[in-house]
Chimera marker file (.cmm) of the C-alpha trace (Angstrom):
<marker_set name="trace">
<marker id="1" x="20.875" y="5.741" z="2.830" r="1" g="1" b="0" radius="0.5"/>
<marker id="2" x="18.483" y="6.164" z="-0.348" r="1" g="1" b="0" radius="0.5"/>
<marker id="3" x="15.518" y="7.349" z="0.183" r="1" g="1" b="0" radius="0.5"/>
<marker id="4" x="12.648" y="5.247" z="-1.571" r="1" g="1" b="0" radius="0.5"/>
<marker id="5" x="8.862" y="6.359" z="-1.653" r="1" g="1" b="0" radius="0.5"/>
<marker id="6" x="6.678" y="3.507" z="-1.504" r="1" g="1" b="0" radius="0.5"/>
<marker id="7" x="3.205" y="3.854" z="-2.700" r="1" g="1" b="0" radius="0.5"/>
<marker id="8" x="0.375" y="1.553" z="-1.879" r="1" g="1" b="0" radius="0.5"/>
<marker id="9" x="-2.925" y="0.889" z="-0.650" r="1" g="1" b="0" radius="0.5"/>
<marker id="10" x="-2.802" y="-2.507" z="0.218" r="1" g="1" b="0" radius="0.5"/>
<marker id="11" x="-1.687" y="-2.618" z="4.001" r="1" g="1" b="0" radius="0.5"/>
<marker id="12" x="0.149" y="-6.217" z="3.566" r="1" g="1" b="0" radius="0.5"/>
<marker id="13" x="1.907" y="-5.444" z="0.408" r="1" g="1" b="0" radius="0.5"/>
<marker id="14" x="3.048" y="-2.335" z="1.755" r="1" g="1" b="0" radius="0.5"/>
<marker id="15" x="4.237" y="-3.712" z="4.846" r="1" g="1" b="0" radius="0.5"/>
<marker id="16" x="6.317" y="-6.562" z="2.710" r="1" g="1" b="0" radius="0.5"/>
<marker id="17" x="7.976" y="-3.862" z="0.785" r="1" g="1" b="0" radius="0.5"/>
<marker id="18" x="8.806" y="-1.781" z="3.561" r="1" g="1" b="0" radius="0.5"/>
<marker id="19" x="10.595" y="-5.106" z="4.850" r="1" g="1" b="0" radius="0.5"/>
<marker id="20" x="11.754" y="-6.064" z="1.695" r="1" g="1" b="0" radius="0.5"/>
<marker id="21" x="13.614" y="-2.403" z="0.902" r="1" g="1" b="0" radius="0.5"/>
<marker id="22" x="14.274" y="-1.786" z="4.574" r="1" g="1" b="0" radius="0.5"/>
<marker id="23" x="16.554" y="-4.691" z="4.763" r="1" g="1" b="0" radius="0.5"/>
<marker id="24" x="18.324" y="-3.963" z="1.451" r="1" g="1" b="0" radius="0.5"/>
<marker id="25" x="19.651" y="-0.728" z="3.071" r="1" g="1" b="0" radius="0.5"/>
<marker id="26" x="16.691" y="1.683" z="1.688" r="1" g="1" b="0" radius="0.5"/>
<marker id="27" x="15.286" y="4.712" z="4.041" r="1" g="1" b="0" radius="0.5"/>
<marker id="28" x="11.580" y="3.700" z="3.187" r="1" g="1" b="0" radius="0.5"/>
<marker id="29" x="9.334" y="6.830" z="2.992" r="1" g="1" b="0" radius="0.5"/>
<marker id="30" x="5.878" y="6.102" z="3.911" r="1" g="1" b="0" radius="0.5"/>
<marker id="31" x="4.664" y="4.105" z="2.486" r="1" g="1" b="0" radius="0.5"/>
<marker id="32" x="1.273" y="6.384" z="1.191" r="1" g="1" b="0" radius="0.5"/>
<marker id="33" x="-1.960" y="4.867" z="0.550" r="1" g="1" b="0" radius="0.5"/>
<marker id="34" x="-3.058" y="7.396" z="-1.591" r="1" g="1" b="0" radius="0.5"/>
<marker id="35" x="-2.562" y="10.049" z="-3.469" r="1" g="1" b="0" radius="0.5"/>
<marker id="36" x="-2.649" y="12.960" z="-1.349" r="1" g="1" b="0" radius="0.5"/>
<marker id="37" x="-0.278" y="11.555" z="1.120" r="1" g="1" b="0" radius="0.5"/>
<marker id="38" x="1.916" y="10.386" z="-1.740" r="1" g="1" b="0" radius="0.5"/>
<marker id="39" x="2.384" y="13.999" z="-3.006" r="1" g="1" b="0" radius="0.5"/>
<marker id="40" x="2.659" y="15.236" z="0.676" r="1" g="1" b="0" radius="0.5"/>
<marker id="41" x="6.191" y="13.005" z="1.238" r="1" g="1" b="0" radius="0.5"/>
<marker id="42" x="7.350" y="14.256" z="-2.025" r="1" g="1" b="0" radius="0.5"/>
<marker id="43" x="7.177" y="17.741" z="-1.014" r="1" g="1" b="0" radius="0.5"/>
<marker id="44" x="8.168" y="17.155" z="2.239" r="1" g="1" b="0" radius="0.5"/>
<marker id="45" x="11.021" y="14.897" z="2.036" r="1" g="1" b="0" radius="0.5"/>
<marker id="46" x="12.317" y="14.171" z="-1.609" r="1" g="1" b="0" radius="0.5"/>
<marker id="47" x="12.603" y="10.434" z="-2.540" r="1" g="1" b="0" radius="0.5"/>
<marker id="48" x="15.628" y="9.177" z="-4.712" r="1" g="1" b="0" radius="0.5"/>
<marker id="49" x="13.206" y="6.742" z="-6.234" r="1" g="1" b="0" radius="0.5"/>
<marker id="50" x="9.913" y="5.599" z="-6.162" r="1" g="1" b="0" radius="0.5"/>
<marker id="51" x="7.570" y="2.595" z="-6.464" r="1" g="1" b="0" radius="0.5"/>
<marker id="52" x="4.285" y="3.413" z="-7.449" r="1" g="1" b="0" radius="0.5"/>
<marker id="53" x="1.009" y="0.630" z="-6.943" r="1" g="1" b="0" radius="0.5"/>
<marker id="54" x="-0.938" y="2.092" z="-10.319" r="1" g="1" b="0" radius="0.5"/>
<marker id="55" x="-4.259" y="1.725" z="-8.613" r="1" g="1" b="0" radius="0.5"/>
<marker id="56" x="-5.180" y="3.440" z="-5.812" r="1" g="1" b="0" radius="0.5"/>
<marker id="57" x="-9.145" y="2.823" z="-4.196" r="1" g="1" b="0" radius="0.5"/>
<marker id="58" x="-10.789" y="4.948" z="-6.529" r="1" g="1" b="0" radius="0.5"/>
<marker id="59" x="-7.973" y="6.488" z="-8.595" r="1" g="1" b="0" radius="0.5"/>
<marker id="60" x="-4.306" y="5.771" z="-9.830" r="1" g="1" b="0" radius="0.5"/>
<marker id="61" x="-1.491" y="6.697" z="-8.615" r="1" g="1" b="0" radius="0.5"/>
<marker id="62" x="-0.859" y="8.836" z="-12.203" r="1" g="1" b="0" radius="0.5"/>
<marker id="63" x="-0.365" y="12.463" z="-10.219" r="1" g="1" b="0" radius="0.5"/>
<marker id="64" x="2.030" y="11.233" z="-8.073" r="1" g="1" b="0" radius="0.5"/>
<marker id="65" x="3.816" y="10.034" z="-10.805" r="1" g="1" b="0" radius="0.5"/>
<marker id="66" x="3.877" y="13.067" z="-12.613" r="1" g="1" b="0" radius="0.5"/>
<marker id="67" x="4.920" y="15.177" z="-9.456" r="1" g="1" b="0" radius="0.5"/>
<marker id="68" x="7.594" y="12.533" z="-9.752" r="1" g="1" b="0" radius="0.5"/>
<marker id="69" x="8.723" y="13.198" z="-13.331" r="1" g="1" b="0" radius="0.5"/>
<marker id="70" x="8.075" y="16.715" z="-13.648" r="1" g="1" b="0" radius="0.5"/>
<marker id="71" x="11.363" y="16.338" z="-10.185" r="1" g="1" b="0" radius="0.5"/>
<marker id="72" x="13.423" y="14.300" z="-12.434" r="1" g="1" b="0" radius="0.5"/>
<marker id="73" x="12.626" y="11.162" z="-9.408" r="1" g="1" b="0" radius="0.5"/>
<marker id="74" x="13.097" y="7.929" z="-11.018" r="1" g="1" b="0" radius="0.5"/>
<marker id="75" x="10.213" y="5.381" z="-10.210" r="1" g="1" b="0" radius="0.5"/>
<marker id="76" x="8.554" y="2.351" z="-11.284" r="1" g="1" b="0" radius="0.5"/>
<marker id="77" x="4.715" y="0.797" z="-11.737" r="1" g="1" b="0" radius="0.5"/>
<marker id="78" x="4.057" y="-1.894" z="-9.765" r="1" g="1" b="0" radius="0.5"/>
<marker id="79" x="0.500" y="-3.843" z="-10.884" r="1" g="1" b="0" radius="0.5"/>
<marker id="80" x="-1.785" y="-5.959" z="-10.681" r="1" g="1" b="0" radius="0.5"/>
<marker id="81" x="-3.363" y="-4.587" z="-13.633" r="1" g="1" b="0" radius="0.5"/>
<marker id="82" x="-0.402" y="-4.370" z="-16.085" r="1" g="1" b="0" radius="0.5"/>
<marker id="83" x="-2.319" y="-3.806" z="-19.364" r="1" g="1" b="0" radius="0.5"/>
<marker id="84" x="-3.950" y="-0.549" z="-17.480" r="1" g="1" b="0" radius="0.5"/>
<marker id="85" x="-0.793" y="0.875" z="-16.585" r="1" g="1" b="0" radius="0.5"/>
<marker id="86" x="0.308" y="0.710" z="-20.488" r="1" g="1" b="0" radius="0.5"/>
<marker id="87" x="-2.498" y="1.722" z="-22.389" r="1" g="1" b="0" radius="0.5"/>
<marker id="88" x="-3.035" y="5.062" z="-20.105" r="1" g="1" b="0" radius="0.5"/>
<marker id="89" x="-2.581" y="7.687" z="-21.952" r="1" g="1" b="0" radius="0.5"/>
<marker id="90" x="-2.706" y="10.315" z="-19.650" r="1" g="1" b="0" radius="0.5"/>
<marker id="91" x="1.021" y="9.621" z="-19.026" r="1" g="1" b="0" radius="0.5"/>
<marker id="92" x="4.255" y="8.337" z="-21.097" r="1" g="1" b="0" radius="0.5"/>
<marker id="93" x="5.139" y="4.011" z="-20.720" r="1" g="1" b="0" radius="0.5"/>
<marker id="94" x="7.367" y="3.556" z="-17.602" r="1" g="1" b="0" radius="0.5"/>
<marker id="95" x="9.139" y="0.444" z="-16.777" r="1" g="1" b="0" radius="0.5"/>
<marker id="96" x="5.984" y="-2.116" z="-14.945" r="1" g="1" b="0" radius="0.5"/>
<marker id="97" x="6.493" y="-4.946" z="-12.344" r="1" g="1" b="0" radius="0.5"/>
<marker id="98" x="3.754" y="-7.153" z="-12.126" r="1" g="1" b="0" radius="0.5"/>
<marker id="99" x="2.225" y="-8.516" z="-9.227" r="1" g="1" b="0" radius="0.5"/>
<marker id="100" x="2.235" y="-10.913" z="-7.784" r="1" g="1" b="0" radius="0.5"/>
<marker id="101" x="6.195" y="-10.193" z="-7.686" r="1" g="1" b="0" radius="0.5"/>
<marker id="102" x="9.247" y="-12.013" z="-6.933" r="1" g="1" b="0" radius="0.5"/>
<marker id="103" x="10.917" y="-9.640" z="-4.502" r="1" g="1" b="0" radius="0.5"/>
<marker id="104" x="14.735" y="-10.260" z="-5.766" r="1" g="1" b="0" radius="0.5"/>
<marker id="105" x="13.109" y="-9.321" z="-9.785" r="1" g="1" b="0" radius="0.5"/>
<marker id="106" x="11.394" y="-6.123" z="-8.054" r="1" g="1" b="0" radius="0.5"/>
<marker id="107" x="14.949" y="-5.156" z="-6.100" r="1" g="1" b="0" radius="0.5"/>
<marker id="108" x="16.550" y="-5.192" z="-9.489" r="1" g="1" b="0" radius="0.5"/>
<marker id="109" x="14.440" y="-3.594" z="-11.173" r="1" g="1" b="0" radius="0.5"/>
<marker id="110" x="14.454" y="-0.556" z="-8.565" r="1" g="1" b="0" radius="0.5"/>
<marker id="111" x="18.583" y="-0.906" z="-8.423" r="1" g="1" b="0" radius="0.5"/>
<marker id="112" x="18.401" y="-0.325" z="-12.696" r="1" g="1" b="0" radius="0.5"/>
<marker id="113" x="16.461" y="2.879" z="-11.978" r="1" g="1" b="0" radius="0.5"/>
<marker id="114" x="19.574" y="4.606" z="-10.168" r="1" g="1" b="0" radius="0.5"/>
<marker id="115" x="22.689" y="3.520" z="-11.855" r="1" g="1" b="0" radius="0.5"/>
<link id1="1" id2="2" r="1" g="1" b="0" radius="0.2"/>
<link id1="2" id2="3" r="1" g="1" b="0" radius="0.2"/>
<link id1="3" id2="4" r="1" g="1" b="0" radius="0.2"/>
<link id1="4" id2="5" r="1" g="1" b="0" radius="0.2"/>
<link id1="5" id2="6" r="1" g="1" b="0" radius="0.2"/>
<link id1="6" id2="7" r="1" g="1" b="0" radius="0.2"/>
<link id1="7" id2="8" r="1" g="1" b="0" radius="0.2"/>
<link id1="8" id2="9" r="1" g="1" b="0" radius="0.2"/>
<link id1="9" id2="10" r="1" g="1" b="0" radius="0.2"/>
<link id1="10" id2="11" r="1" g="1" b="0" radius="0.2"/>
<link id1="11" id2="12" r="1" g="1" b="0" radius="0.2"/>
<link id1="12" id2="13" r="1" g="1" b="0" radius="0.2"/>
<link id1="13" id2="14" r="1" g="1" b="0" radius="0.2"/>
<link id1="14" id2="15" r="1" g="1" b="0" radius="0.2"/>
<link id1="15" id2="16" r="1" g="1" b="0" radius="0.2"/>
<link id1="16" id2="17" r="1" g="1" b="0" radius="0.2"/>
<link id1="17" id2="18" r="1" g="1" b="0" radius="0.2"/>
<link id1="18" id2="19" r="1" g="1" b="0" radius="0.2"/>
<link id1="19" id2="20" r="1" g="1" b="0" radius="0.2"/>
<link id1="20" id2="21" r="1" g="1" b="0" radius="0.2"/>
<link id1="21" id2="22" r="1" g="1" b="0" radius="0.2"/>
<link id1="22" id2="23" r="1" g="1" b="0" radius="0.2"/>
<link id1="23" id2="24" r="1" g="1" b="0" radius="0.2"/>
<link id1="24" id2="25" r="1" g="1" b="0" radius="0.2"/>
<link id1="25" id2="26" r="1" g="1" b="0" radius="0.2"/>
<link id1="26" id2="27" r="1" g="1" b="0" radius="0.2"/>
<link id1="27" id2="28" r="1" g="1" b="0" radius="0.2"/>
<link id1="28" id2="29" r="1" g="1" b="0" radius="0.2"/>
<link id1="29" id2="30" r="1" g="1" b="0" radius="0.2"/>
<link id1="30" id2="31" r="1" g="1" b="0" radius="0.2"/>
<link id1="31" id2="32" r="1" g="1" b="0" radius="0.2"/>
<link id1="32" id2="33" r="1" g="1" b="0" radius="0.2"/>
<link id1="33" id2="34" r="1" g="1" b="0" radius="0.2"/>
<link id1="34" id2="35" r="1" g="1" b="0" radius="0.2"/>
<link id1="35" id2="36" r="1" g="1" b="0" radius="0.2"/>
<link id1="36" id2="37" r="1" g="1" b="0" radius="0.2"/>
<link id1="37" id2="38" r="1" g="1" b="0" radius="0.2"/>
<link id1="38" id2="39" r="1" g="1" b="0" radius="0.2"/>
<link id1="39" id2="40" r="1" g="1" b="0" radius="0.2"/>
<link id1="40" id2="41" r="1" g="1" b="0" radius="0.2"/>
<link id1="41" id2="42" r="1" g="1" b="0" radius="0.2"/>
<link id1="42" id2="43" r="1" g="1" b="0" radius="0.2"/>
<link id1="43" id2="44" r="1" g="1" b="0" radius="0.2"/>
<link id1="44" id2="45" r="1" g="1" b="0" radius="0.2"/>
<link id1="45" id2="46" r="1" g="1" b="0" radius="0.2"/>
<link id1="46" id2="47" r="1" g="1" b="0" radius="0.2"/>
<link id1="47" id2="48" r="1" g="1" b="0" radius="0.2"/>
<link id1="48" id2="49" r="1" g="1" b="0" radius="0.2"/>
<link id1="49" id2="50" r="1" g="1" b="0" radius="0.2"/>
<link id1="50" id2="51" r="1" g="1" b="0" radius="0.2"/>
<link id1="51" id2="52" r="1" g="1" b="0" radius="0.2"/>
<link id1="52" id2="53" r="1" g="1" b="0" radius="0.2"/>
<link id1="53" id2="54" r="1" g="1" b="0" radius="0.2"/>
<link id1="54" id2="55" r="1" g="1" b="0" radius="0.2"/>
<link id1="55" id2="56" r="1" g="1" b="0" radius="0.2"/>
<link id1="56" id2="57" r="1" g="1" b="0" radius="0.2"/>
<link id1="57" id2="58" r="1" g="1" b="0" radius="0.2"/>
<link id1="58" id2="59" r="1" g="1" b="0" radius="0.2"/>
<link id1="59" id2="60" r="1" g="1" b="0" radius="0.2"/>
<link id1="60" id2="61" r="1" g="1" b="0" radius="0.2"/>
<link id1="61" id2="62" r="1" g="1" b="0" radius="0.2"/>
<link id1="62" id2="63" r="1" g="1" b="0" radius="0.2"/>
<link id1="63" id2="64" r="1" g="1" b="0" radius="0.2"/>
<link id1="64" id2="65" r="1" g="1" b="0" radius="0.2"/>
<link id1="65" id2="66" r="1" g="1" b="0" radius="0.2"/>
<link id1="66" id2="67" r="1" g="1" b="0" radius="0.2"/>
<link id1="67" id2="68" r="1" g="1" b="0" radius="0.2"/>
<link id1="68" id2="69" r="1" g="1" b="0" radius="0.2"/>
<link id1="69" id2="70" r="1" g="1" b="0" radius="0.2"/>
<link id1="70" id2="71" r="1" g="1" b="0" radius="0.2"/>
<link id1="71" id2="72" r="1" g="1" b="0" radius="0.2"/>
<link id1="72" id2="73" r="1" g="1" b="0" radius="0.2"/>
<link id1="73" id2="74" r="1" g="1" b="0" radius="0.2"/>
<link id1="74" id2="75" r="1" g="1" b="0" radius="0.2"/>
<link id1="75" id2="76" r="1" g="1" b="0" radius="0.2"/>
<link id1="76" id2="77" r="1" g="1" b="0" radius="0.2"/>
<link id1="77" id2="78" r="1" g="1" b="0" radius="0.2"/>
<link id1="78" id2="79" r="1" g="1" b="0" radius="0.2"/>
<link id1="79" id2="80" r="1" g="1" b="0" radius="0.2"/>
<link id1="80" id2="81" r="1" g="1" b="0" radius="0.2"/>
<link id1="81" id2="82" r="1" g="1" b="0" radius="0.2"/>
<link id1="82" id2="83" r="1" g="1" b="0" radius="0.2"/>
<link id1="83" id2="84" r="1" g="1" b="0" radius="0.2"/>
<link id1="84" id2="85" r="1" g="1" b="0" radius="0.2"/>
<link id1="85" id2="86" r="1" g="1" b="0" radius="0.2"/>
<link id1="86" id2="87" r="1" g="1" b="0" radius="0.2"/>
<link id1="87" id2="88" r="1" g="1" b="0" radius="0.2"/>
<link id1="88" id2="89" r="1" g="1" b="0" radius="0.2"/>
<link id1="89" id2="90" r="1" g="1" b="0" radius="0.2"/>
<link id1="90" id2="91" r="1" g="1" b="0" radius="0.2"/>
<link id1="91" id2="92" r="1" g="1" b="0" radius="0.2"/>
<link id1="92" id2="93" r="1" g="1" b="0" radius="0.2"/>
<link id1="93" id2="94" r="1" g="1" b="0" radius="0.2"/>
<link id1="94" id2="95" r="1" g="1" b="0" radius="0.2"/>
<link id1="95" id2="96" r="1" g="1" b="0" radius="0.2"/>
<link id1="96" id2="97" r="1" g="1" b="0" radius="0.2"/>
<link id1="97" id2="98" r="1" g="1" b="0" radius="0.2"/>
<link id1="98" id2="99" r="1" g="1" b="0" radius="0.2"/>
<link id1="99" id2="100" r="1" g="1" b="0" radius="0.2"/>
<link id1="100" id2="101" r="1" g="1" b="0" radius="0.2"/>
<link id1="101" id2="102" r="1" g="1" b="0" radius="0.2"/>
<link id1="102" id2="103" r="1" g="1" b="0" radius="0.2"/>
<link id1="103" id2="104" r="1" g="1" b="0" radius="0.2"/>
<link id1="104" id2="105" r="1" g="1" b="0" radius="0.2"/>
<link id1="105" id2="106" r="1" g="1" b="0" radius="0.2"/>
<link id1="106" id2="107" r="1" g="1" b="0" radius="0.2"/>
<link id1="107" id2="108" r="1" g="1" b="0" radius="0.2"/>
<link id1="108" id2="109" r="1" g="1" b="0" radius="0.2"/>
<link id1="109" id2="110" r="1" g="1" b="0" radius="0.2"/>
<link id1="110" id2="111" r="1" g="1" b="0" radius="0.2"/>
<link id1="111" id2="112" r="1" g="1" b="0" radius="0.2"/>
<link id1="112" id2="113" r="1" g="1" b="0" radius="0.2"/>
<link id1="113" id2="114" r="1" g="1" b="0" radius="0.2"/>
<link id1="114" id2="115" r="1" g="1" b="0" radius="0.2"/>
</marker_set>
């Protein structure tokens, strides 16, 4: 089974992507509200890929995405907030699903990142 980190801080979202990934044969790893407990499952267990909500309460989910990078983990954005994700400068542009999201678009779009 892939492993697949799942990063975000809305509890219903996160619960629908667990589903959603679960039943496409995924081994879901969290998923992490925030950032500290995002970086904890990377260390801890090693994801294959990732999907990264860009906000997170008061911050962004930008260190776990470096942690990610910096391991060679493939991941995605997924936002609300699309033109925040692509104007940050504090890291390089990296493929963005916007929400709300269509979960068959978001499945591919995770699939691309490992092939």
């Amino acid at each position: 089974m892939m492993k697949i980190l799942i990063v975000e801080d809305d509890p219903f979202i996160a619960m629908d992507l667990e589903d959603t990934f679960t039943a496409e044969g995924y081994d879901v790893l969290g998923p992490a509200a925030a950032v500290k407990q995002g970086l904890a499952i990377i260390e801890e267990t090693a994801p294959a890929i990732a999907i990264l909500d860009y906000n997170l309460g008061q911050g962004t989910s930008i260190p776990i995405a470096k942690a990610l990078d910096k391991a060679e983990i493939p991941f995605l954005f997924l936002s609300g907030q699309i033109e925040r994700v692509v104007i940050d400068k504090n890291f390089p542009p990296r493929r963005v699903v916007a929400k709300p999201f269509i979960p068959s678009h978001l499945i591919r779009a995770v699939r691309a990142l490992h092939r």
